[in-house]
C-alpha positions, 0 to 999 in steps of 0.5 A, spaced: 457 681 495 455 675 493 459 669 489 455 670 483 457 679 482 464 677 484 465 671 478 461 677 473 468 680 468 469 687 468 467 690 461 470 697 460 465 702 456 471 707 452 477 706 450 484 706 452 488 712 449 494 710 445 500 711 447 505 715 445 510 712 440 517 711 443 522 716 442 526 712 438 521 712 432 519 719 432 522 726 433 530 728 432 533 722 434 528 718 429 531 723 423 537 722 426 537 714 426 535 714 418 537 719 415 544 720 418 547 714 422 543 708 419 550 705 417 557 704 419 559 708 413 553 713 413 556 714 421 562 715 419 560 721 412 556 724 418 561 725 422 567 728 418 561 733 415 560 735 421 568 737 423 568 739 415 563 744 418 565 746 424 572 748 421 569 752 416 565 755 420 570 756 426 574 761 421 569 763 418 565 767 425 571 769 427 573 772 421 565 775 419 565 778 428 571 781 428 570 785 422 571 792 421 565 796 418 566 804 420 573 805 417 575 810 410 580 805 406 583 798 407 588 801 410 586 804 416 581 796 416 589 794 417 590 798 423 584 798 427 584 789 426 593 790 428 594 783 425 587 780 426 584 776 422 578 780 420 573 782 415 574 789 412 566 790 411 567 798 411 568 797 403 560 795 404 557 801 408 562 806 404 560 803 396 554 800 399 550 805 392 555 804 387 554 797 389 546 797 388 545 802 382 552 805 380 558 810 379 553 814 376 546 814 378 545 820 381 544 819 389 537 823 389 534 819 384 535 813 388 528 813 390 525 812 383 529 805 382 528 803 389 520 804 388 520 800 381 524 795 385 518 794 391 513 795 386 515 788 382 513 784 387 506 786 387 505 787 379 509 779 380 503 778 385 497 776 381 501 772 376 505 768 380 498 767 385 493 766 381 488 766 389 489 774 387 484 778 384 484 777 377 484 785 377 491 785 380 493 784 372 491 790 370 497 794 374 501 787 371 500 790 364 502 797 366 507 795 371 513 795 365 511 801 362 512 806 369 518 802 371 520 804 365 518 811 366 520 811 373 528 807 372 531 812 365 525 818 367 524 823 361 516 825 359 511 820 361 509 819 353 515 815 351 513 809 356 505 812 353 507 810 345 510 804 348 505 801 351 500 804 345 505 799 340 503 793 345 495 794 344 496 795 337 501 788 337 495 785 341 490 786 337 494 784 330 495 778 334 488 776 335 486 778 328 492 774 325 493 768 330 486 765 328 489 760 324 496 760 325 500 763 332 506 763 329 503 768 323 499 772 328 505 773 333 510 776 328 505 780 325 503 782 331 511 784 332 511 788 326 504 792 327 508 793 334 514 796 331 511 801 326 507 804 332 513 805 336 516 808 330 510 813 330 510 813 337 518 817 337 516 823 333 509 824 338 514 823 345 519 828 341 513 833 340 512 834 348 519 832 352 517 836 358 510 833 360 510 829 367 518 828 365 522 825 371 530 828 370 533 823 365 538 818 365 542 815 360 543 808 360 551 808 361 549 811 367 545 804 369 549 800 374 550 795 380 545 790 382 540 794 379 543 793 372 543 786 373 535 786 375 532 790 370 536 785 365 534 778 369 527 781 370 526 784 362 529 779 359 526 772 362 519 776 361 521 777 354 523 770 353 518 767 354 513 769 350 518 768 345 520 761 346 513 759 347 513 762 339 519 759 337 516 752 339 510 752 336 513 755 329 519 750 330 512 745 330 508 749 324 506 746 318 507 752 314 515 750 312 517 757 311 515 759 319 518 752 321 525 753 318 525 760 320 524 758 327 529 751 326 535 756 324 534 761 329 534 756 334 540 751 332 545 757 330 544 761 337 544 754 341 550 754 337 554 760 339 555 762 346 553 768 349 559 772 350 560 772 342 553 775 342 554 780 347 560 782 343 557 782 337 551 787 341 556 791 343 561 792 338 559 788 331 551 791 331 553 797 330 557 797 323 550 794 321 546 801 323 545 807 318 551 812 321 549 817 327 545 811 329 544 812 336 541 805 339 541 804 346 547 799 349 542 796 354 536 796 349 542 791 344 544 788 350 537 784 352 536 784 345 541 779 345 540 776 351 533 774 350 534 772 344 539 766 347 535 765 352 528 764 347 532 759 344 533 755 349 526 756 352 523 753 345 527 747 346 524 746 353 518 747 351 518 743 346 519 737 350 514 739 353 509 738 347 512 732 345 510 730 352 503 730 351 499 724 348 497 725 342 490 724 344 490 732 347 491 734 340 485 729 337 480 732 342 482 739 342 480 737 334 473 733 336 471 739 340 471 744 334 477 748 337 481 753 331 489 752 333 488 758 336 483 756 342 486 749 342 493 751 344 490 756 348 486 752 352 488 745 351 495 743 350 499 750 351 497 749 359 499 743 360 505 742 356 507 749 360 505 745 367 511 739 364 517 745 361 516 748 368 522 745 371 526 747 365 523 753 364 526 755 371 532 752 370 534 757 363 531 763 368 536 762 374 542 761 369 539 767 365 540 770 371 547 769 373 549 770 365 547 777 366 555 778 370 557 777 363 556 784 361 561 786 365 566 783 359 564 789 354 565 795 359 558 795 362 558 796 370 553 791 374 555 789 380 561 784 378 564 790 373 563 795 379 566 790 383 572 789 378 573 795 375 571 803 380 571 799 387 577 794 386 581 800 382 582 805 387 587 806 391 582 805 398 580 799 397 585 795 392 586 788 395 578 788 399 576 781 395 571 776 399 568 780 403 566 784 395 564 778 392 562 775 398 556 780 398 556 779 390 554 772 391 549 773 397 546 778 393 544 772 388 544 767 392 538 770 396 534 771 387 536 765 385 533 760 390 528 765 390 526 762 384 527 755 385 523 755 391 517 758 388 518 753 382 517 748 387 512 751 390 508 751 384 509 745 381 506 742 387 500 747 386 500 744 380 500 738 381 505 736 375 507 730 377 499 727 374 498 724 381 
């Protein structure tokens, strides 16, 4: 080799690879160091959370593995733990029916809850993802109607007369709602309501066609009381408070009083009161021999609360918007209806949803309230039929326990779908 090839400088023709980052910036360690440990005092909150937990969770493991869960009555719970510290879980496995649909929903019906039950997340399906098939919301419509018809059973006419009230409703709507929402919705409210007043007489007519064995109301209870209040009545207050909040926003002074006073007089009074008032003071309003159905009253009442809290959600909503949303709506040579439809509505709804969601998972949880007027939900069983009989009198944690699981699991449900929606939708305009 000459001296000339060896003065010649090595020049590297592909890159080195990137090293690695060191453990201290990424991984657990870096997420540990930031989010728990970055400072003295955030050192110190780390570790008494973590002793706090380990205490809990010492007694509570101990306490939920060393459970009982095949006896007949806290007693024979006692004698098998012998002074244990325990779980007596057989009240769950024993009343694990009364818990869900009831003392009196009869045992070989309990299919058809449970079918309607399953058959809620796929008419929820289209509406909540809109990548589904459009096609999917055909069934969406139906879907209130058979779960009607499968829940209280009876001839297949009655949920028929309903769902011909909705048709007739909708197209009072689309007639009258050209110029006004606020006209259109409650005129089609009341065709609706003289429909299904019709509809009665031609159900009374044929009551053995397709007919499930019927089951009163007073017969509904445990979660699935609570479910079929939470689903009906979020569903049904929605529509109702976005009516509200337009009507609250009307030029007409009579719609917009109308819908001022019903908002600030049911802000103005808690639910029990109206609960009460659905149970007992309704009645003295009703023709005597009237037979008006307790739940029909009882989500009456709740969804009338509920709307009235959502109208003032999506209130804010509207007055979010700059008022450049409205003067194009105009420019375009849209009526009212097509630019609240189109324009304003979409986006002042993308901005509620928070609220929106916020009124829902409340509304939820406010459906235990109607164990204080006799009716038997998941609460009322639990403190009245379960906690009443002499089996299972002092079996607490581990029935509300399983309550509040229960709830848990809806409610952060729906919270963590909002969130998932509000990111798909982009609300935060970035």
């Amino acid at each position: 080799m000459s001296a000339r090839d060896t003065n010649v400088a090595f020049v590297r023709t592909e890159e080195i690879p990137p090293s690695p980052p060191p453990a201290s910036v990424q991984g657990p360690v870096a997420w540990a160091r930031e989010n728990l440990f970055s400072s003295i005092p955030y050192t110190i909150l780390t570790l008494v959370s973590l002793y706090v937990i380990y205490v809990l969770l010492s007694g509570f493991l101990g306490w939920f593995f060393n459970g009982v869960w095949n006896t007949g009555s806290i007693r024979e719970c006692r004698e098998v733990l012998e002074g244990a510290s325990g779980g007596c879980f057989s009240v769950l496995s024993e009343r694990w029916n009364q818990l869900l649909f009831g003392i009196a929903y009869p045992q070989e019906q309990y299919w058809r809850p449970t079918l309607a039950f399953i058959l809620l997340f796929v008419a929820a399906a289209p509406v909540m993802f809109s990548a589904l098939p459009r096609k999917m919301l055909l069934f969406t419509a139906i879907y209130p109607f058979l779960a009607f018809w499968l829940i209280w059973g009876g001839t297949i006419l009655t949920p028929l007369m309903a769902m011909a009230g909705f048709v007739v409703g909708y197209i009072a709507f689309d007639r009258l709602g050209k110029d006004s929402f606020a006209i259109g919705f409650f005129g089609g409210v009341a065709a609706a309501l003289i429909t299904w007043y019709i509809g009665g007489f031609i159900s009374g007519a044929a009551p053995g066609l397709l007919a499930f064995e019927p089951v009163a109301s007073r017969d509904m209870g445990g979660f699935m009381l609570n479910m079929i209040l939470g689903t009906v009545c979020v569903s049904l207050s929605l529509p109702l408070g976005i009516a509200l909040a337009l009507g609250r926003q009307s030029d007409l002074l009579i719609i917009k009083w109308i819908c001022v006073v019903f908002i600030e007089f049911i802000r103005g009074v808690p639910l029990i009161t109206l609960l009460f008032v659905a149970n007992v003071v309704l009645a003295y309003f009703l023709p005597p021999g009237t037979n008006f159905d307790l739940i029909l009253r009882v989500i009456i009442m709740i969804t009338m609360f509920s709307a009235a809290y959502i109208a003032e959600v999506i209130r804010g909503g509207l007055a979010a918007l700059p008022r450049g949303q409205y003067e194009a709506a105009d420019s375009l040579g849209l009526d009212y209806a097509q630019s609240m439809r189109l324009i304003i509505l979409p986006q002042a709804l993308k901005i509620s949803i928070p609220g929106i969601v916020n009124v829902a998972v409340g509304l939820f949880k406010d459906t235990t309230l109607v164990s204080v007027i006799s009716m038997f939900d998941l609460v009322g069983m639990i403190r009245g039929p379960i906690l009443a009989s002499a089996d299972w009198n002092g079996v607490y944690w581990e029935l509300f326990g399983f309550a509040a699981l229960l709830f848990f699991v809806v409610c952060y449900g729906i919270s963590q779908y909002s969130q998932w929606l509000e990111r798909q939708l982009a609300t935060d305009h970035r």
